[in-house]
C-alpha positions, 0 to 999 in steps of 0.5 A: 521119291515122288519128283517135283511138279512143275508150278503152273504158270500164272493165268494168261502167261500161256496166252501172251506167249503164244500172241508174242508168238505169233504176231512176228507171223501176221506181221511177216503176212502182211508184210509179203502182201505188201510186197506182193501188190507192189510187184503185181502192181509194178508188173502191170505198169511196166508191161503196159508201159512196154506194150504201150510203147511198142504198140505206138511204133508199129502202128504210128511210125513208118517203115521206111516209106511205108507205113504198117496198115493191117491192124487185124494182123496184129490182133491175130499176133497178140492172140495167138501169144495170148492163146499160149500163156493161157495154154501153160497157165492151166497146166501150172494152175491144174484147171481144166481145158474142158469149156465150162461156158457155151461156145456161142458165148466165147464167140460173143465176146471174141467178135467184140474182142477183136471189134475193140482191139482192131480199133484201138490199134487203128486209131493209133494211126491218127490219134496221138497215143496219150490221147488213146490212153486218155480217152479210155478213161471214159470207160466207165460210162460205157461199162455202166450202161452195158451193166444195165443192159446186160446184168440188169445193174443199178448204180447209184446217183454218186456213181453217175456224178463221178462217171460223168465228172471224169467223162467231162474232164477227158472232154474239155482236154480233148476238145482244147488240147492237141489230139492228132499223130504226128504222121496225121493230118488234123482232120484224120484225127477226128476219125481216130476220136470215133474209132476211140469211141467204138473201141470203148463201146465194144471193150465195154460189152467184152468186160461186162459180158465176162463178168457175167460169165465168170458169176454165171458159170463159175469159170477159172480165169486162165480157162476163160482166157483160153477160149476167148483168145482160141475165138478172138484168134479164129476171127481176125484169121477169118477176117485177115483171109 
């Protein structure tokens, strides 16, 4: 009356059941990775397109006879809209409101922050929009050099060839191709290109310096954005005042 074992199933049997088993799952990872990217990289496009453009039509175009002039104003408009996604993010995040960084430091990067975006916006007065868009592929430059000088990084000589061959580039398309707004005079135009010029200098030492905070002090993203936009807004109300 003893009731019948079960026969063992043969070596591996068990093992190829459970790879089958399993590689509908990492497929399906993959696949939602994929997705994932896509819409991240799409939300990207399409809120800078938008942001591109609106951008363009308050600073470029006329409001009747008069023209929009107080770029601070929009910097401070931009951040306060900045300091509230940062605001309900940490909440849904569940990351601390408490400042991990020294506050001088916050300060540090909000002077340059405002510095570059005041510039940016600007030069939109003079300077036809694809060109700014253009010009900040010279970035990469800029970032180099404020690695060097402010976490001590070395690039390589490929690094270099490959910055100065995209900086060449941007070059010879701005010294040949036209560059002014279409409600700027040709030699206003030269102003927007040095205005360009302070934007990535300044944007360059905000990106560098971030870095450095975040490998420093182990910030989360959203608290970082939070106090750096709380800065960036103090200073261009100061400023607009």
């Amino acid at each position: 009356g003893r009731p019948k074992e079960e026969p063992d199933s043969p070596p591996g049997m068990a093992t190829d059941e459970m790879a089958k088993g399993e590689k509908p799952t990492v497929e399906e990872s993959q696949l939602q990775s994929a997705i994932r990217c896509v819409s991240l990289a799409s939300g990207i496009i399409l809120g800078l397109g938008v942001y591109g453009v609106l951008q363009e039509r308050i600073m470029s175009e006329p409001y009747g006879e008069e023209q929009f002039t107080t770029s601070v104003f929009l910097v401070f408009c931009n951040r306060v809209a900045a300091i509230v996604f940062a605001l309900a993010m940490v909440a849904v995040k569940g990351e601390s409101y408490k400042a991990s960084v020294p506050l001088w430091k916050y300060f540090a990067i909000s002077l340059s922050n405002v510095a570059a975006t005041w510039c940016q916006y600007e030069a939109l007065k003079y300077v036809a929009f694809p060109v700014q868009m253009l010009g900040k592929s010279f970035k990469m430059m800029p970032v180099m050099i404020w690695g060097i000088l402010i976490s001590g990084q070395k690039y390589k000589a490929m690094d270099w060839l490959i910055a100065a061959g995209v900086t060449g580039g941007v070059t010879a398309f701005l010294l040949t191709g036209e560059t002014k707004s279409k409600h700027s005079s040709k030699d206003s135009s030269v102003y927007g290109l040095l205005l360009l010029c302070c934007f990535l200098a300044c944007d360059g030492f905000t990106s560098t310096f971030q870095e450095k905070l975040f490998k420093e002090h182990k910030t989360s993203k959203y608290n970082q954005m939070l106090y750096v936009n709380s800065s960036s807004s103090v200073v261009s109300f100061v400023t607009l005042i």
